[in-house]
C-alpha positions as CSV (number, residue, x, y, z in Angstrom):
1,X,15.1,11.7,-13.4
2,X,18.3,12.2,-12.2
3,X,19.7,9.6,-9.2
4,X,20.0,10.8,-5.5
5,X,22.7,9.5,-3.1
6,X,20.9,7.2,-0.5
7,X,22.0,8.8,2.6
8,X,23.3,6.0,5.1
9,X,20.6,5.3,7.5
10,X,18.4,4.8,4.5
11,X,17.6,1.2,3.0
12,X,17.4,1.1,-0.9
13,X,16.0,-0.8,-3.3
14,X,16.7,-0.1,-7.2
15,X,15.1,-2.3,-10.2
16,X,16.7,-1.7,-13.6
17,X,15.6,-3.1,-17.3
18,X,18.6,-5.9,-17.8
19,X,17.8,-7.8,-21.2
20,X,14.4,-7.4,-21.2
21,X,13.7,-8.5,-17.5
22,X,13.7,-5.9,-14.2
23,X,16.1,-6.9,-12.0
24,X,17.2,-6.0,-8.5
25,X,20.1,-3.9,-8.9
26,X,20.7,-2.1,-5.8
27,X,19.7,-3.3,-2.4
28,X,20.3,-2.4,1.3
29,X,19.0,-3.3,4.4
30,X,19.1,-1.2,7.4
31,X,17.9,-2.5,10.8
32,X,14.9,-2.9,11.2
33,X,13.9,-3.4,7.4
34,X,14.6,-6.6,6.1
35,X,14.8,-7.0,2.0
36,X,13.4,-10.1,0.2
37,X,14.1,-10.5,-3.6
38,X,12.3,-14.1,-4.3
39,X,12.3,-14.7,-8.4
40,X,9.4,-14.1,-10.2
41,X,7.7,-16.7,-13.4
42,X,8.1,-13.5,-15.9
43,X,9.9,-10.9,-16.3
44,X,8.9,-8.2,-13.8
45,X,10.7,-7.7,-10.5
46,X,9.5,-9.2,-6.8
47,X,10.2,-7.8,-3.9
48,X,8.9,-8.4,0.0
49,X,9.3,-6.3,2.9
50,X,10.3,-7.5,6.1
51,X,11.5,-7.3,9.5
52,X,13.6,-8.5,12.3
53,X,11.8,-9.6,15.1
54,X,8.3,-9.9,13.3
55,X,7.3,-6.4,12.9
56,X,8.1,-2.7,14.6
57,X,8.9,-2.0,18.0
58,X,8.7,1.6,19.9
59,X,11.0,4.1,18.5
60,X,11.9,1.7,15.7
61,X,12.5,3.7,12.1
62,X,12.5,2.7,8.5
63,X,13.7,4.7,5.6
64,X,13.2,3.2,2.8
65,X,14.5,5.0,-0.9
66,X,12.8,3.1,-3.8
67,X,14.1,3.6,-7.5
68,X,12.0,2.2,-10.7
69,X,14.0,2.9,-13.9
70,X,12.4,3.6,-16.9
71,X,10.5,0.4,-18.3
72,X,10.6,-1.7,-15.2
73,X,8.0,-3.7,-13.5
74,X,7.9,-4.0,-9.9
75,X,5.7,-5.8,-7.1
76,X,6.2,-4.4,-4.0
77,X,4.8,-6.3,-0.9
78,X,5.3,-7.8,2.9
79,X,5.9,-10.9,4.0
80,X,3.3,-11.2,6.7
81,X,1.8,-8.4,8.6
82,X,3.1,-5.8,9.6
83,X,2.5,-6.1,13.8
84,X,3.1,-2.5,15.8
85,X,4.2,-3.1,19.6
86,X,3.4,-1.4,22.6
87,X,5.0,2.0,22.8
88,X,7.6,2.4,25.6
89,X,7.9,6.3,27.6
90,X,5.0,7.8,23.9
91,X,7.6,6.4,21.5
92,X,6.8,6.3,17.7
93,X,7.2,3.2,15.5
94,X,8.0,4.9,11.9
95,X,8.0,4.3,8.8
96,X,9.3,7.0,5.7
97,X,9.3,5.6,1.8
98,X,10.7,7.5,-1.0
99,X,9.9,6.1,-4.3
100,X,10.6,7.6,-7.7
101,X,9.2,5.9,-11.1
102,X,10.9,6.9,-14.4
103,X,9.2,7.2,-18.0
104,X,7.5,4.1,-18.4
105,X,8.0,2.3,-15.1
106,X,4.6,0.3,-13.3
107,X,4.8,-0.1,-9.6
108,X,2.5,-2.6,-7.5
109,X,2.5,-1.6,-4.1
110,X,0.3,-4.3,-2.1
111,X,1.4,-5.1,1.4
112,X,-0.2,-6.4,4.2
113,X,-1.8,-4.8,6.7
114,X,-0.6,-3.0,9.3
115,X,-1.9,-4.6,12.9
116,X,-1.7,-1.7,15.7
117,X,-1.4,-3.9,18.8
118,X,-2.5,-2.4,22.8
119,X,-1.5,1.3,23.4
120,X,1.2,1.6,20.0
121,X,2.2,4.6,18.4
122,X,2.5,4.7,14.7
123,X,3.4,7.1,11.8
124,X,3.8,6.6,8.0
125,X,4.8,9.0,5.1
126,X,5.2,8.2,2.0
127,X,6.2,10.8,-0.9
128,X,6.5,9.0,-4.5
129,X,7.6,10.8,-8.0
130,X,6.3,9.9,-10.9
131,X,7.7,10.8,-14.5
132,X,5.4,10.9,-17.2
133,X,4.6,7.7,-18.8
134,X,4.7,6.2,-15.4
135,X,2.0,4.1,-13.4
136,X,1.6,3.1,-9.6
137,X,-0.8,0.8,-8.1
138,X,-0.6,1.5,-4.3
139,X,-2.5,-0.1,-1.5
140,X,-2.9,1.1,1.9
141,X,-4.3,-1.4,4.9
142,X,-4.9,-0.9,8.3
143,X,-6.3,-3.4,10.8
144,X,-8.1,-2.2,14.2
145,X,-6.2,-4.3,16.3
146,X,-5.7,-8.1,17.1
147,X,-9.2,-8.7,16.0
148,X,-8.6,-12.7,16.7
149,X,-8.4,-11.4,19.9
150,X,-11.1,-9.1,20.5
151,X,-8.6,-6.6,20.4
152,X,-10.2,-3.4,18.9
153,X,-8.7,0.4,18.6
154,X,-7.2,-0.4,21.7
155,X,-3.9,1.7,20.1
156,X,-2.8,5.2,21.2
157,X,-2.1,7.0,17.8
158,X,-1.8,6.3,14.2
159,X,-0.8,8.8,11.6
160,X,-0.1,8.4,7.5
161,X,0.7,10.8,4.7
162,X,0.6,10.1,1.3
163,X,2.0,12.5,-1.6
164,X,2.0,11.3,-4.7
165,X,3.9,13.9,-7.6
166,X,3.4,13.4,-11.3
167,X,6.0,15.3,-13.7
168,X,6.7,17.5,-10.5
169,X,3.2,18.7,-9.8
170,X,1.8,17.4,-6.5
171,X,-1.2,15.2,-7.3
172,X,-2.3,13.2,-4.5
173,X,-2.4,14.6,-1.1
174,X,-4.1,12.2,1.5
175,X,-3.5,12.5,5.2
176,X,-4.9,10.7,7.8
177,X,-4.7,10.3,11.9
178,X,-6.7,8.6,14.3
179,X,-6.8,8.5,18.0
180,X,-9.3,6.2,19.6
181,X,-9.2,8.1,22.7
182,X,-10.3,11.3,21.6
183,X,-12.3,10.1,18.7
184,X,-15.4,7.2,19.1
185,X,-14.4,4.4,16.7
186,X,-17.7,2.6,16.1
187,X,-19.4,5.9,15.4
188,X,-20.8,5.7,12.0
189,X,-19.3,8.9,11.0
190,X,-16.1,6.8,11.4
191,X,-15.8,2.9,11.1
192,X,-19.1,2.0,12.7
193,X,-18.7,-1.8,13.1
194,X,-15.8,-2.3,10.8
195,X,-12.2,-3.0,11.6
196,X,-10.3,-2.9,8.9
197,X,-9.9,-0.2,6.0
198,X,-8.4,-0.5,2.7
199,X,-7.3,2.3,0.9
200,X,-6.0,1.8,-3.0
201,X,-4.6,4.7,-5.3
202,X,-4.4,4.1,-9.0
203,X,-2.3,7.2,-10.9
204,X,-0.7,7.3,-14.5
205,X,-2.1,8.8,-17.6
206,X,-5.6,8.0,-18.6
207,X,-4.9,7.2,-21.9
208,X,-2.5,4.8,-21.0
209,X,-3.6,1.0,-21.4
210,X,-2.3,0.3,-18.4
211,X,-4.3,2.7,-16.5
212,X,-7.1,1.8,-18.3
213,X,-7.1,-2.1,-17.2
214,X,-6.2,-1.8,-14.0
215,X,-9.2,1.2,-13.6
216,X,-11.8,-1.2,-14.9
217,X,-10.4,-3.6,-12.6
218,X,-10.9,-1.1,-9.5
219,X,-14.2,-0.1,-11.2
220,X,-15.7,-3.5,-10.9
221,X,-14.7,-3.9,-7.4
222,X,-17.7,-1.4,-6.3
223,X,-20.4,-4.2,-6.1
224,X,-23.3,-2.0,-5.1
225,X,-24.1,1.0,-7.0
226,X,-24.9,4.7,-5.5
227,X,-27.9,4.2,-7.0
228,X,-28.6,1.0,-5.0
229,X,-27.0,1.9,-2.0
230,X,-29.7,0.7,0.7
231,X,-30.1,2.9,4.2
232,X,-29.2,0.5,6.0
233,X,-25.5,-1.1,5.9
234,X,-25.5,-3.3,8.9
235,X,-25.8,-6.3,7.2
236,X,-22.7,-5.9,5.1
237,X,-19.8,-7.9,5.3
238,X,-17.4,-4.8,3.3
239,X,-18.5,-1.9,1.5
240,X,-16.3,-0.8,-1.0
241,X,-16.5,2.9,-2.7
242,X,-14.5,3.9,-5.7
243,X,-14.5,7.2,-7.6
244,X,-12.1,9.4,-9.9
245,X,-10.5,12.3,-7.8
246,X,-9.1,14.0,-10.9
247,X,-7.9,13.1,-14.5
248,X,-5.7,10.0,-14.3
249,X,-6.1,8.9,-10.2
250,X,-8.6,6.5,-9.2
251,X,-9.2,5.7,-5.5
252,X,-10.8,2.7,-3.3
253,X,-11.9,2.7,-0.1
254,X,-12.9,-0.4,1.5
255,X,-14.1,-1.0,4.8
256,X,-14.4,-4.9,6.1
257,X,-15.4,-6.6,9.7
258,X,-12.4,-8.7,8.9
259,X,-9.3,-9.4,6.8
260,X,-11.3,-12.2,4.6
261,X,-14.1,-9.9,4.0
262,X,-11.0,-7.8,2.0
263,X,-8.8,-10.2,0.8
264,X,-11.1,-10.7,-2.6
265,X,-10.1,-7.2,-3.0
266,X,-6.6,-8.6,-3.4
267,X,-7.1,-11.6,-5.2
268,X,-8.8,-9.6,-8.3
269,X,-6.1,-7.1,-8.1
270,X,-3.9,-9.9,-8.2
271,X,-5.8,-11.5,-11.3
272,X,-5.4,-8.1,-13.8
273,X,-1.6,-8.0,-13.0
274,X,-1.2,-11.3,-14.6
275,X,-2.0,-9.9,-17.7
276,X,1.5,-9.5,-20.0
277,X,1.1,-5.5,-19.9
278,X,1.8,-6.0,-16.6
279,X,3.0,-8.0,-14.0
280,X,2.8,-10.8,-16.2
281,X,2.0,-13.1,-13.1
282,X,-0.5,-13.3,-9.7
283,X,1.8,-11.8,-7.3
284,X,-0.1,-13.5,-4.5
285,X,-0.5,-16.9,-6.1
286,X,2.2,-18.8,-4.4
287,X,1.8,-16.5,-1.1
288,X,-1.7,-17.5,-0.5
């Protein structure tokens, strides 16, 4: 996979195999994005997301290009969650990532959720390459609002593409885009009396170990069967679906009344990356 100039309004982060660890070897910040590299107990690579001013104001932009050389191991997270302002004059907080994955990189994307405050405006896009012999763990969390609050789809507009390429053939496709005014959030056709959703994408080769552990992982995560699934839902705390979409991709969908009803979600994620194939540690361990 051949390297791309970052262009200059870009951030960019680049990990790279230096005697036998991954190491941060490339880092930019561009306001508002703010980098975080703390050191991690093994040998795979840490990284946290943040921002100035505690998360994204109207008509704020981040680009973010993301580079995993072959044989790395990266965690990708935030630092808290990601808060969305009031938009100003139907101004758009945005966010663009750009992540490529060489042969035999792993990627663990798990940030924090995005909280879209009072009458915001939010898009997200991310597009990431994947070379063969590469796997990526990616997490996608939205909150309804300031639920300590009461503060419930009370945002204008939220919008959020995924594309997900393995060996240059498209493989993941997921778009979605809400609008509480047009749309009736607490119909059960769309999150009922939930207020927080929880996507997770697993993609790499089947075959791969990898894969594999981090698929049982996900697997086990479904605590009631289809089989078992009772008529009536009300009474659940989460519900949490998980199902193959094609040879080697593997997606989760959660849906919680609150952030603790997912965090478990998180902590057993958290538990299979500490195994040496890995991540070799709990990513959330000293975070929590």
């Amino acid at each position: 996979m051949s390297s791309v100039p970052v262009p200059a309004d870009w951030s960019e982060i680049a990990v790279s195999q230096v005697r036998g660890k991954s190491v941060l070897t490339a880092c930019r910040n561009v306001q508002p994005l703010k980098i975080l590299n703390p050191r991690a107990p093994a040998s795979s690579c840490h990284v946290v997301l943040s921002s100035y001013g505690g998360g994204m104001v109207a008509g704020d932009v981040i680009r973010l290009q993301l580079t995993a050389h072959a044989d790395t191991r990266l965690f990708l997270g935030t630092q808290a969650n990601t808060k969305i302002f009031r938009s100003v004059d139907g101004q758009v907080a945005e966010q663009v990532i750009e992540g490529a994955l060489e042969h035999n990189a792993l990627v663990a994307v798990l940030p924090d959720p995005v909280v879209l405050q009072e009458h915001s405006r939010y898009r997200q896009r991310q597009h990431w390459h994947l070379a063969s012999g590469a796997v990526l763990l990616l997490a996608d969390w939205l909150h309804s609002g300031r639920m300590d609050n009461g503060e419930q789809f009370a945002f204008t507009s939220f919008e959020t593409e995924l594309r997900i390429t393995v060996a240059g053939r498209l493989t993941v496709l997921d778009r979605f885009a809400f609008r509480p005014e047009e749309h009736i959030a607490t119909s059960p056709a769309n999150f009922d009396r939930y207020q927080t959703t929880l996507s997770v994408y697993l993609v790499g080769h089947p075959h791969d170990d990898r894969f594999a552990l981090l698929a049982r992982t996900l697997q086990e995560l479904q605590t009631i069967s289809r089989e078992a699934l009772p008529e009536d839902l009300s009474g659940q705390e989460f519900v949490v679906a998980v199902a193959p979409a094609k040879p080697g991709v593997l997606v989760l969908r959660a849906l919680g009344t609150s952030r603790q009803a997912l965090q478990p979600i998180y902590e057993q994620l958290g538990q299979a990356l500490k195994q040496d194939e890995l991540l070799a540690h709990h990513p959330g361990q000293r975070k929590y």
